[in-house]
N, CA, C and O of each residue as an XYZ file, in Angstrom:
460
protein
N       0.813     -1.189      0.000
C       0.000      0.000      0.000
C       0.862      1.260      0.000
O       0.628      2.267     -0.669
N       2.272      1.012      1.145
C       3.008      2.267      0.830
C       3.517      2.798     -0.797
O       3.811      3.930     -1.182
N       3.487      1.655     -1.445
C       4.847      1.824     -3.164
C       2.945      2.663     -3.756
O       2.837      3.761     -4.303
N       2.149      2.028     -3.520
C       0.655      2.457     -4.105
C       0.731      4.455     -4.088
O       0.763      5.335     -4.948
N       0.730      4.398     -2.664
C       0.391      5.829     -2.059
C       1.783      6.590     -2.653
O       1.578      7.742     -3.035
N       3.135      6.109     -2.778
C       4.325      7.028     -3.098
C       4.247      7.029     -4.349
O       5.126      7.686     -4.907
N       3.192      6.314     -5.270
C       3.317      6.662     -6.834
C       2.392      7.377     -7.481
O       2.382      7.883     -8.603
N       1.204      7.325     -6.142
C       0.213      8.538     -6.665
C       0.970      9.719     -6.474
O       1.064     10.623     -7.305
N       1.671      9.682     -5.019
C       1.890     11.092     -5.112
C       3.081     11.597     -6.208
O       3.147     12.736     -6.670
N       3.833     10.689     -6.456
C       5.072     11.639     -7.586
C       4.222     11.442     -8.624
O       4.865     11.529     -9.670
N       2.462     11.095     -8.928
C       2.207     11.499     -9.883
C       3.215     11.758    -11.149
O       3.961     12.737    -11.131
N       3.206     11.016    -12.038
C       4.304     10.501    -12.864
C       3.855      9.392    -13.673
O       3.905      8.239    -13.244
N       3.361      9.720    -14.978
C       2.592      8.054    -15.576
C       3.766      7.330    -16.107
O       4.624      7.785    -16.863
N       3.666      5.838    -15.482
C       4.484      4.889    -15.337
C       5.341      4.901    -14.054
O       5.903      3.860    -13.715
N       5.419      5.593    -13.606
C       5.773      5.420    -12.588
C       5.904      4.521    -11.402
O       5.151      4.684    -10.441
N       7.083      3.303    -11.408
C       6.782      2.552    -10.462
C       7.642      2.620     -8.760
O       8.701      3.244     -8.698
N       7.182      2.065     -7.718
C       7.663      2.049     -6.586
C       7.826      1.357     -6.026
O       6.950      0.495     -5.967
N       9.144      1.179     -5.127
C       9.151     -1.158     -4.642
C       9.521     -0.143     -3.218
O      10.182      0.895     -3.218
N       8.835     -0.851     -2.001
C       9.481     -0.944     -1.164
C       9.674     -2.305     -0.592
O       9.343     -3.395     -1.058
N      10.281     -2.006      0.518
C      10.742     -3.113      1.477
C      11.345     -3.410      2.885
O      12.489     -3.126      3.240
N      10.663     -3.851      3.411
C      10.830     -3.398      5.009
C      12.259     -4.441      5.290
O      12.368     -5.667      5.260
N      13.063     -3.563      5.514
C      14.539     -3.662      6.184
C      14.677     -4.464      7.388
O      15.367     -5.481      7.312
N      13.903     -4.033      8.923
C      13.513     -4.512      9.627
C      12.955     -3.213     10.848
O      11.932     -2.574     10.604
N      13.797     -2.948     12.175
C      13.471     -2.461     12.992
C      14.757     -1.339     13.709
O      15.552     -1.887     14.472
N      14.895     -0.154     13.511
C      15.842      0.523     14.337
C      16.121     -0.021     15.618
O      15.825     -1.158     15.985
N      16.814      1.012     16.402
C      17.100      0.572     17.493
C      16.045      1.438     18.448
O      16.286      1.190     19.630
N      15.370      2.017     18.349
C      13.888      2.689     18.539
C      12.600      2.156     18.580
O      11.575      2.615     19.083
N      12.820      1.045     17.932
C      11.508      0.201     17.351
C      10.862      0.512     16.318
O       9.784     -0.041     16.098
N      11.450      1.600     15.333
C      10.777      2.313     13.957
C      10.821      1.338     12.926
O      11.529      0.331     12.949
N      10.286      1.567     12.305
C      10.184      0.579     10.888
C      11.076      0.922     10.177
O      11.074      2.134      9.963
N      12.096      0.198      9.562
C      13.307      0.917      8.334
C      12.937      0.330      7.390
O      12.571     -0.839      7.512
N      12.922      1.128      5.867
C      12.269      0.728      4.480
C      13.064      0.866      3.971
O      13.937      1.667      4.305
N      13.106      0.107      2.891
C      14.230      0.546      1.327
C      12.832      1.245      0.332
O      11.779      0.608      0.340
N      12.906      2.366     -0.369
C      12.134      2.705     -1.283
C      12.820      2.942     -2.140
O      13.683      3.808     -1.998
N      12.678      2.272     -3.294
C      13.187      2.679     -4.950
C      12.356      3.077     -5.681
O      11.159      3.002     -5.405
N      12.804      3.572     -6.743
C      11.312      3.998     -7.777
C      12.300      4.078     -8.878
O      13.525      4.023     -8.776
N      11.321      4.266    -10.333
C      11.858      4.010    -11.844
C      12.036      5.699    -11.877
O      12.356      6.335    -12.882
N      11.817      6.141    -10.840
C      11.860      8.284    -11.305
C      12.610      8.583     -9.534
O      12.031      9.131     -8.596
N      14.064      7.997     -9.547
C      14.395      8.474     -8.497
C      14.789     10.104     -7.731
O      14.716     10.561     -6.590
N      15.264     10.661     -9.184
C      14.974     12.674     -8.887
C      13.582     13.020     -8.435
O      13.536     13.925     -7.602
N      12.226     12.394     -8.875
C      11.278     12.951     -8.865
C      10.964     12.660     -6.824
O      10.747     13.577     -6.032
N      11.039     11.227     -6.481
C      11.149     10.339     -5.337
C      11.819     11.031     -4.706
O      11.390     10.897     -3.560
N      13.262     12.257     -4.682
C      14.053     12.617     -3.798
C      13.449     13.914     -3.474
O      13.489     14.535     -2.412
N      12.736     14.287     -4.874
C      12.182     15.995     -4.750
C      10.899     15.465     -3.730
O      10.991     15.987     -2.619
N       9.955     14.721     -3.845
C       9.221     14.169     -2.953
C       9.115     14.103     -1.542
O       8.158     14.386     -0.821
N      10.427     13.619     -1.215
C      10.921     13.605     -0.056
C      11.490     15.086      1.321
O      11.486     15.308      2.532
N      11.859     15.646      0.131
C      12.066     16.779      0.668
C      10.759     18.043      0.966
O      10.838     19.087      1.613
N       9.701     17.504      0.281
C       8.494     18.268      0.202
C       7.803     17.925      1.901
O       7.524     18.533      2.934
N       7.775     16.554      1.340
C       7.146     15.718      2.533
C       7.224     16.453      4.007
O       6.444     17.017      4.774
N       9.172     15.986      3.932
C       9.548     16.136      5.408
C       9.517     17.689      5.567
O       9.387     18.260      6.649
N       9.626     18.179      4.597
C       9.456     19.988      4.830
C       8.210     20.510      5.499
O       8.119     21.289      6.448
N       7.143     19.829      4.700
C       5.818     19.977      5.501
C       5.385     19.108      6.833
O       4.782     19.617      7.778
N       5.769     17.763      6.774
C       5.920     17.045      7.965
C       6.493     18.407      9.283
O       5.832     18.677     10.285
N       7.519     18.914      8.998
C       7.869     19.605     10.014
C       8.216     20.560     10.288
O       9.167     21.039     10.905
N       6.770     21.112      9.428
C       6.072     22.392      9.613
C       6.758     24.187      8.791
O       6.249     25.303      8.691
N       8.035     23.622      8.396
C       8.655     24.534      7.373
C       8.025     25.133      6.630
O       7.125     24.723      5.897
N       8.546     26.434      6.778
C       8.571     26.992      5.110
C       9.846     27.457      4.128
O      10.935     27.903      4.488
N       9.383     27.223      2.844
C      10.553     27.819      1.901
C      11.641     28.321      2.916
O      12.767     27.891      3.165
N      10.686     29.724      3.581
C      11.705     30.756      3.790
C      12.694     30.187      5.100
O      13.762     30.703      5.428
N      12.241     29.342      5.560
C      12.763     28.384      6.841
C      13.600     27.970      6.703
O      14.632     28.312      7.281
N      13.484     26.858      5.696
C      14.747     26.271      4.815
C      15.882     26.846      4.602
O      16.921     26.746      5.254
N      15.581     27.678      3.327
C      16.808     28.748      2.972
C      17.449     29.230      4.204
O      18.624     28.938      4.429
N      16.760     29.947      5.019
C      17.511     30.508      6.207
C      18.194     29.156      6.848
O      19.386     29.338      7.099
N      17.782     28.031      7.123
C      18.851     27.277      7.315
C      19.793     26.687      7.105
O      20.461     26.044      7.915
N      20.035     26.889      5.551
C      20.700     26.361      4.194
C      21.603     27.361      4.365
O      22.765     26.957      4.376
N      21.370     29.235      4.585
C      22.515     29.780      4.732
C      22.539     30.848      3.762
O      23.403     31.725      3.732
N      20.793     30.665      2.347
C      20.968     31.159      1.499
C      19.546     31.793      1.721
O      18.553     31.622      2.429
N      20.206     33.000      0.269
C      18.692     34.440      0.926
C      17.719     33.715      0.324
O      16.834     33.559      1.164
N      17.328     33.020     -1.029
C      16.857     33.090     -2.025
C      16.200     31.664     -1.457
O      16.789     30.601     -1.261
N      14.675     32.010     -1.241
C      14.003     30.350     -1.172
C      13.949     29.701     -2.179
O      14.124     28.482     -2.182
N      13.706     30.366     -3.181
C      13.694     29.476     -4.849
C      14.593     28.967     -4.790
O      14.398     27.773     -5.017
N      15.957     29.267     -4.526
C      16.519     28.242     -4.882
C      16.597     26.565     -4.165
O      16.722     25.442     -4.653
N      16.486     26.965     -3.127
C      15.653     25.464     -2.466
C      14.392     24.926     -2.885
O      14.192     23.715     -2.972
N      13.171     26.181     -3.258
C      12.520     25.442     -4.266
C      12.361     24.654     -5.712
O      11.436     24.128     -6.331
N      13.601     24.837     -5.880
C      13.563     24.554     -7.383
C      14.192     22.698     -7.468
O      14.206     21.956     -8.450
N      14.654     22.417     -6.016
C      15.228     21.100     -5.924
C      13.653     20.268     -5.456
O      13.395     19.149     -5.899
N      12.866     20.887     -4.677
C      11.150     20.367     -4.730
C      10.565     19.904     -5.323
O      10.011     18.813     -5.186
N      10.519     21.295     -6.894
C       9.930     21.195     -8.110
C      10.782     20.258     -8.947
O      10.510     20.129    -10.141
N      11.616     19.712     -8.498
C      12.597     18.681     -9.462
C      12.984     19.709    -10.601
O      13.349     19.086    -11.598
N      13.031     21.275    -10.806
C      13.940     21.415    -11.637
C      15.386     21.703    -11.517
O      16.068     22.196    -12.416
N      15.895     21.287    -10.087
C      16.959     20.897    -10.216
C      17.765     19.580     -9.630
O      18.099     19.887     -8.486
N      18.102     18.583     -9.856
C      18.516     17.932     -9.245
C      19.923     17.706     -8.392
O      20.857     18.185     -9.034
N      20.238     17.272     -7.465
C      20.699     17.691     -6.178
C      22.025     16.702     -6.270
O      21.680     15.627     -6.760
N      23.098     16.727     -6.025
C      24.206     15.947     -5.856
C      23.766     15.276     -4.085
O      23.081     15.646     -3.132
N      24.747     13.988     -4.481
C      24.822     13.031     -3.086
C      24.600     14.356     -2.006
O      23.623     14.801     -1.405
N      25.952     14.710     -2.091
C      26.245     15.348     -0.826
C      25.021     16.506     -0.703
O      24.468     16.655      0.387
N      24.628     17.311     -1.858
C      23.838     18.474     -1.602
C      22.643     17.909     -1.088
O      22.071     18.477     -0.158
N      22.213     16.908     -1.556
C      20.744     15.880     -0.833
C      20.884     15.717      0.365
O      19.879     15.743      1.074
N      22.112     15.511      0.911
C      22.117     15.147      2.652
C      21.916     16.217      3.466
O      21.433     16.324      4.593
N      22.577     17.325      2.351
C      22.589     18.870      3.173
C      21.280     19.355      3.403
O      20.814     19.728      4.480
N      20.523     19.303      1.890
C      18.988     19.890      1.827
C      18.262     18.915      2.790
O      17.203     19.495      3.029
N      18.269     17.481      3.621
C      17.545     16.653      3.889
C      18.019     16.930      5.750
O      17.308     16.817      6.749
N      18.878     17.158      5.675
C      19.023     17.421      7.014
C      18.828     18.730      7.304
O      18.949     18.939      8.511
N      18.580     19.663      6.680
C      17.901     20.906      6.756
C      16.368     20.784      6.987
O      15.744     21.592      7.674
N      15.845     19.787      6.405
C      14.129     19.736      6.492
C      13.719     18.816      7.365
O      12.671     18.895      8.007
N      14.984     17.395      7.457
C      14.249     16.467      8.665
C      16.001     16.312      9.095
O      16.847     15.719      8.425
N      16.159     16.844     10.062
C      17.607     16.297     10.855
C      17.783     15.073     11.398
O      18.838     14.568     11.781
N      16.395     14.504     11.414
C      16.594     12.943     12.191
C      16.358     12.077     11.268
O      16.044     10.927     11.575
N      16.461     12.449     10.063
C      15.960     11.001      9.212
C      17.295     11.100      8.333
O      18.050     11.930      7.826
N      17.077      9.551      8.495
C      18.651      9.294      7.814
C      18.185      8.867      6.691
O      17.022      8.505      6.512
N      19.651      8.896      5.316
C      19.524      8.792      4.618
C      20.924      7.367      3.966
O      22.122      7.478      3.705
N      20.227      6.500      3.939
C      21.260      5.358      3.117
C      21.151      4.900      1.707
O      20.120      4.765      1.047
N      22.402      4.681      1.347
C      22.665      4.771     -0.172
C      23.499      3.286     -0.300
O      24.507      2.861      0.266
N      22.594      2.716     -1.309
C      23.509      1.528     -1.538
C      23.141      0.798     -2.454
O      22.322      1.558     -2.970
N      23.109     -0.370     -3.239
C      22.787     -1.168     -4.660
C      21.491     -1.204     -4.620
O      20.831     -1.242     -3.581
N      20.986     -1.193     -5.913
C      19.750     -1.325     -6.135
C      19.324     -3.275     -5.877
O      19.989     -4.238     -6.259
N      18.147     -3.263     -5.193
C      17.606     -4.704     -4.788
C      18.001     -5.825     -6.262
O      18.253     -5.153     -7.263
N      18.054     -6.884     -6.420
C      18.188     -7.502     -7.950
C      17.573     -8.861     -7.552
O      17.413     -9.156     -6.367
N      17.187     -9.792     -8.703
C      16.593    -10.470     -8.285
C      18.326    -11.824     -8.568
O      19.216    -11.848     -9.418
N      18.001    -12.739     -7.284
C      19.243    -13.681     -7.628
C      18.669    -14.508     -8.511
O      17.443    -14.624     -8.515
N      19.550    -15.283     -9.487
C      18.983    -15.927    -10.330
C      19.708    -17.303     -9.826
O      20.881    -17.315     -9.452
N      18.654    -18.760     -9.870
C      18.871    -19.670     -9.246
C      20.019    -20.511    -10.139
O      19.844    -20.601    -11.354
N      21.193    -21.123     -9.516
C      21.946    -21.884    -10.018
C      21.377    -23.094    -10.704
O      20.378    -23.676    -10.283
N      22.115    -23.490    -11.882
C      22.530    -24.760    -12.647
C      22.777    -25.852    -11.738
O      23.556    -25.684    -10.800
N      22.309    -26.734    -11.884
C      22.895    -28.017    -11.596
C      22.516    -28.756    -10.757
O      23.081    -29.835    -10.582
């Protein structure tokens, strides 16, 4: 139901979404892997989310980013710009400081041995 609800919202035709529950922090939180076939659109997503999750605005952001200009933090939202590794951790810990962010191979399916 979650990959359902994260593909309405990046709204995006064709758009697909896999998650997969990781297991359990050390908190008791749920940890997910989410991939999608539109991962810029999925990251601009994310940053919307947790921006509004916690209660931000534009002008919030920027001022915590360091920069005058909210557009330009909006424009990584609107996906017209997309964000390097490092600038994603910066913009993401600007909007949610407690949510981490892990990077690592995309899921594959094993293919069963011969013999």
């Amino acid at each position: 139901m979650l990959a359902d609800c994260i593909e309405t919202m990046l709204d995006r035709a064709g758009a697909k979404v896999t998650v997969a529950e990781i297991g359990r922090d050390d908190d008791g939180a749920y940890v997910v892997r989410i991939d999608s076939t539109e991962p810029a659109r999925l990251a601009a997503l994310v940053l919307t989310v947790q921006r509004e999750h916690n209660k931000l605005s534009l002008a919030d952001v920027a001022a915590k980013l360091g920069v005058s200009s909210r557009n330009a933090y909006a424009r990584y939202e609107q996906g017209a710009s997309v964000p390097t590794l490092d600038k994603y951790i910066e913009l993401l810990a600007a909007v949610a400081p407690d949510m981490a962010l892990m990077v690592g191979p995309r899921a594959t399916k094993r293919k069963a041995k011969a013999g």
